[in-house]
C-alpha positions in Angstrom: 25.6 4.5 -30.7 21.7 5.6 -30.8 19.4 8.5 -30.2 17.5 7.3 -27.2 13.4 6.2 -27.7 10.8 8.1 -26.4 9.0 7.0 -23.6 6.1 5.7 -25.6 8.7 4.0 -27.8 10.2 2.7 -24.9 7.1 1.4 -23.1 5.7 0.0 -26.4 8.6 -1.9 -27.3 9.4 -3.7 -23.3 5.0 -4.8 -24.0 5.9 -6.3 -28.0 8.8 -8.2 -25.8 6.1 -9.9 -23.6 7.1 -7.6 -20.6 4.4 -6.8 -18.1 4.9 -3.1 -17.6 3.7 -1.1 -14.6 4.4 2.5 -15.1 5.1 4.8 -12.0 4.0 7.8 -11.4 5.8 10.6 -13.6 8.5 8.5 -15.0 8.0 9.6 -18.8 9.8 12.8 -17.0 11.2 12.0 -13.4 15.2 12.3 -14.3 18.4 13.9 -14.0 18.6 15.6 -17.0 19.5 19.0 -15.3 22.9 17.2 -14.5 24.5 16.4 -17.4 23.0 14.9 -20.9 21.2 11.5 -21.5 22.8 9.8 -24.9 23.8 8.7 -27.3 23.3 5.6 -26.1 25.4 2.2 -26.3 24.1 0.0 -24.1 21.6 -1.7 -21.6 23.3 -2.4 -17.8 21.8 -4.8 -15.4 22.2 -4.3 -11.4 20.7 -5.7 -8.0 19.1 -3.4 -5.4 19.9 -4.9 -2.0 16.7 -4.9 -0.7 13.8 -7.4 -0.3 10.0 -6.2 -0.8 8.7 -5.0 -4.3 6.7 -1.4 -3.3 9.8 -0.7 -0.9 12.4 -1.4 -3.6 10.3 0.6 -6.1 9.8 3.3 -3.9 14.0 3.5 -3.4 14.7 2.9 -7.2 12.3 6.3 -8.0 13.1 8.5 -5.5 16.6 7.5 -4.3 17.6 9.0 -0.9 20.0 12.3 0.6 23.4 10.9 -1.1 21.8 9.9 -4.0 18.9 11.1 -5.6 16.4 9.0 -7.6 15.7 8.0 -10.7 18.0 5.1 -9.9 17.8 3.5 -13.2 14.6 3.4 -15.9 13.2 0.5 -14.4 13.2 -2.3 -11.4 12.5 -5.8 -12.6 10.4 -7.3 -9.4 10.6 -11.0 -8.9 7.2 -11.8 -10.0 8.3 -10.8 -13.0 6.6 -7.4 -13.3 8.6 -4.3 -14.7 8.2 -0.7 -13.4 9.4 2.3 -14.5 10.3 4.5 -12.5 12.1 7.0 -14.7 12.9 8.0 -18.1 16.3 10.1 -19.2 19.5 10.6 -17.3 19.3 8.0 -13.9 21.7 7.6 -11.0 22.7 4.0 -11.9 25.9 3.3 -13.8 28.5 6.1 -12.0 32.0 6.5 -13.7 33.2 3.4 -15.1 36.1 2.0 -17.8 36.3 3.9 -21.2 37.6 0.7 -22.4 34.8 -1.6 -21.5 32.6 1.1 -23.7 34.6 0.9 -26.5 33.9 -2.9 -25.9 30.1 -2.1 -25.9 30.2 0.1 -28.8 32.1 -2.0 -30.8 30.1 -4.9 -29.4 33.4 -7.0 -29.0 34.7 -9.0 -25.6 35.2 -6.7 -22.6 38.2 -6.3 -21.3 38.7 -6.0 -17.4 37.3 -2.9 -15.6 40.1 -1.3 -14.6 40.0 2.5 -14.5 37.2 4.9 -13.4 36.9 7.9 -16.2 33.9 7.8 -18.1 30.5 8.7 -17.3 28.0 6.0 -18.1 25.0 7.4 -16.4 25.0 9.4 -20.2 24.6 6.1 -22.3 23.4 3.1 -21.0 19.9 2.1 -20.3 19.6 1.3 -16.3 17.5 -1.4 -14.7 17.6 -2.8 -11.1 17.0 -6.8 -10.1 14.9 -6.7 -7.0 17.7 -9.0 -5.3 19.6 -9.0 -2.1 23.0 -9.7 -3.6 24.0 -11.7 -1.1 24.2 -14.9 -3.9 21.6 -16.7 -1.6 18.7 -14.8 -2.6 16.9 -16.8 -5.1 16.3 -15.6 -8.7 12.8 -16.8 -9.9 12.6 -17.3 -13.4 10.0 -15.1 -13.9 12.4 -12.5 -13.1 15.0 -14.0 -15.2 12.5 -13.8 -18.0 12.0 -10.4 -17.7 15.5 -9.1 -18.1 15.9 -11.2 -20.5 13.1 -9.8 -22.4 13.5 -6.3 -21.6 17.3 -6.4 -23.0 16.2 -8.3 -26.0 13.5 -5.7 -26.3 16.2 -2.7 -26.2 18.7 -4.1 -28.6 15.6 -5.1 -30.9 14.9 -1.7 -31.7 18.8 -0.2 -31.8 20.0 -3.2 -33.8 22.0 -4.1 -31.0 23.6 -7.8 -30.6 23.6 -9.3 -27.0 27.4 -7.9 -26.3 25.8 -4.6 -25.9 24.1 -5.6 -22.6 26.5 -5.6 -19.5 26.4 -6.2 -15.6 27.6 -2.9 -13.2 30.2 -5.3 -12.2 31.6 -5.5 -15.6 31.8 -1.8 -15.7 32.9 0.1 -12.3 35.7 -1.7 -10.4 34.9 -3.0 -7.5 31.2 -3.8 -8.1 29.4 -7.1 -7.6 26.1 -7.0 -9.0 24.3 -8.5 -10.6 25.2 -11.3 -8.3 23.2 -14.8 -8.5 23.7 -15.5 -11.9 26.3 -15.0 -14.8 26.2 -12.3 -17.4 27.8 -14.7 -19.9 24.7 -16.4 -19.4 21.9 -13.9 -19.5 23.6 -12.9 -22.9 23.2 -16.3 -24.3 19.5 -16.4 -23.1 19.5 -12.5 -25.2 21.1 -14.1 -28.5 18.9 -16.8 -28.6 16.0 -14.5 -28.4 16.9 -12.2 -30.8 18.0 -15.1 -33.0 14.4 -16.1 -33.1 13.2 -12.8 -34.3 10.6 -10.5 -32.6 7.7 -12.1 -30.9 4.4 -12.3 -33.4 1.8 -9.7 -32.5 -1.0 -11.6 -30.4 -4.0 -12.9 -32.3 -7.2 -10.5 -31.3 -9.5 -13.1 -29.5 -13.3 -12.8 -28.3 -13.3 -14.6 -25.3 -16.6 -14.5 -23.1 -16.8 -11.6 -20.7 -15.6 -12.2 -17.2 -17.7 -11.6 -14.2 -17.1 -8.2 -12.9 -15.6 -8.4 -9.7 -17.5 -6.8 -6.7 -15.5 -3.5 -5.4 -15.7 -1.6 -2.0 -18.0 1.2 -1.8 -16.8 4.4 -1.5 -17.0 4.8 2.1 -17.8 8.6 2.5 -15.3 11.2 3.5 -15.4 11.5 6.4 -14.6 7.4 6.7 -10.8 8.7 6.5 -10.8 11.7 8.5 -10.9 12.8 12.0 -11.7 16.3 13.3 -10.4 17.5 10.0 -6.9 15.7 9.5 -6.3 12.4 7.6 -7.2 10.1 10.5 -4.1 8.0 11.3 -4.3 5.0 13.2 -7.6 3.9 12.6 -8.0 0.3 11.6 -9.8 -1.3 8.8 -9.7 -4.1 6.2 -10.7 -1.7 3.7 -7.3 0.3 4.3 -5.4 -2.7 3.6 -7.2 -3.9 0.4 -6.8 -0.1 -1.0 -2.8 -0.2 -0.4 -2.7 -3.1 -2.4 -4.7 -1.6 -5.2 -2.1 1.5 -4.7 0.6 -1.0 -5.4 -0.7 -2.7 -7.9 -1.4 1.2 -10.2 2.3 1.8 -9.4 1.8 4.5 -6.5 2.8 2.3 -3.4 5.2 4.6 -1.3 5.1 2.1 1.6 8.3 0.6 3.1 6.0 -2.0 4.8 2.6 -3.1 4.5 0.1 -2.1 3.3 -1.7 -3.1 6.1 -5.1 -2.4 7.7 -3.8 0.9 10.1 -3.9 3.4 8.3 -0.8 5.5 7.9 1.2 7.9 6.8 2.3 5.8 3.6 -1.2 5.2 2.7 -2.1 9.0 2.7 1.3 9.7 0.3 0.2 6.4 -1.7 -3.8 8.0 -2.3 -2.2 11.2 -3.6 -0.1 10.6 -5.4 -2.9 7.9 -7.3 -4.9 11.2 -6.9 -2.1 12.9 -9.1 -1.9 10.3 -11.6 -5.8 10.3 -12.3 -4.7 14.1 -13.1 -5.3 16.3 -9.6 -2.9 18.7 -9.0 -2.5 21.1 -5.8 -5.2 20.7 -3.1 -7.5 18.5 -5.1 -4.9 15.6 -5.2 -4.6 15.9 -1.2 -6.3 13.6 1.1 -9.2 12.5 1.8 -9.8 10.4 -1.3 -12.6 11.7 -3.1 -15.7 9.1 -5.0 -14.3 9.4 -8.3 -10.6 8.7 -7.7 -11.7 6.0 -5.4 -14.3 4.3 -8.0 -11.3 4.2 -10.5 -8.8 2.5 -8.3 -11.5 -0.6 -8.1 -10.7 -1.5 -4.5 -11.9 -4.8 -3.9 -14.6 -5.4 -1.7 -13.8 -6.7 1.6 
């Protein structure tokens, strides 16, 4: 049992595990809270997402859809390895599940066999989704592997947690699969022997040489994204697709494909909501990107 971290504790202590950490949006407040309470907390539960593409999966994880809103868990653990939160407090992940198998937790003992329904977990477990298709032919690269590895370790690090405290949906809610493609029995080993090994040494300040700076796109004018006043959709350009990567890459992707060099709807939701991260609010985080907001995103030159 444990009075959940703060968001900066939380963030802090997934980077002194190694994870790469890419934080989305709002997500130190994007929750459910209004439904119900968030903690104390027992635990840290692993699922798969059923979908393929990182920015797409994200996109689903944060902001769910009409039967179930988002936050769908803290955070998505892509397959390169890369971590992004997406929320932070109550989350749509774990549904009702088996009292006993929390007692298990708790207690940190062998789980019995999911069997009952009657307990809310989306109150005390810690949620992250596998960017997987579930299908147990999706590959699972060890990257990924790595990273939920870490990010449990990371968790039960700072509650003083063993590896028992970590758990699969599958092993909670009857009649769930994931994760599927690996074995929880074996992700917990790979957690004990972290934690047996102690938490990772702080990394040694270094004064390596300064790297070149790398050259980055103009800003193209205003009126390079407009036409007769509205954003102007369709138009093609490399420089379109080299800035939806860069939206990606900040953690503000909202595209379900792409990017890609037509410019679309997606791109115009991606800019603002960049725009709303770099601290605009109303009108001034709408579209058309403005010079400053564009200078920070660093958009590669194309």
């Amino acid at each position: 049992m444990a009075t959940p971290m703060s968001p900066a504790q939380f963030a802090a202590a997934l980077r002194a595990e190694g994870v790469t950490v890419v934080e989305v949006d709002d997500w130190k407040t994007h929750n459910r809270n209004h439904k119900g309470a968030w903690g104390p907390v027992h635990g840290v539960m692993i699922h798969h997402t059923v979908t393929s593409g990182t920015a797409r999966t994200v996109a689903i994880c944060r902001d769910g859809y009409s039967s179930l809103p988002g936050p769908l868990c803290h955070g998505v653990i892509a397959k390169d390895g890369r971590v992004h939160l997406v929320g932070y407090g109550r989350a749509n992940h774990a549904g009702l599940g088996d009292s006993d198998v929390l007692r298990a937790v708790v207690n940190e003992t062998k789980l019995p066999p999911d069997n009952e329904a009657d307990t809310d977990g989306n109150r005390h477990f810690y949620g992250f989704e596998c960017e997987n298709l579930g299908d147990g032919k999706d590959p699972w690269p060890e990257a990924q592997l790595l990273a939920l590895e870490r990010v449990a370790a990371a968790i039960c690090r700072v509650h003083g947690w063993n590896e028992r405290s970590v758990i699969g949906h599958l092993e909670w809610q009857p009649g769930k699969v994931d994760p599927r493609g690996f074995t929880m029995d074996a992700m917990r080993a790979r957690i004990a022997k972290r934690l047996k090994a102690g938490a990772p040494a702080p990394a040694k300040p270094s004064t390596p040489s300064a790297p070149a700076k790398p050259k980055l796109e103009p800003f193209p004018g205003t009126a390079f994204f407009m036409t007769n006043g509205k954003p102007a959709l369709g138009k093609n350009s490399k420089i379109f697709t080299a800035m939806g990567k860069r939206l990606v890459a900040v953690g503000c992707g909202r595209y379900k494909v792409g990017p890609g060099p037509t410019l679309g709807q997606a791109d115009v939701d991606s800019y603002e909501a960049w725009q709303r991260k770099c601290g605009y609010t109303g009108t001034a985080a709408k579209w058309p990107p403005g010079p400053t907001t564009w200078n920070k995103l660093q958009v590669p030159n194309v």
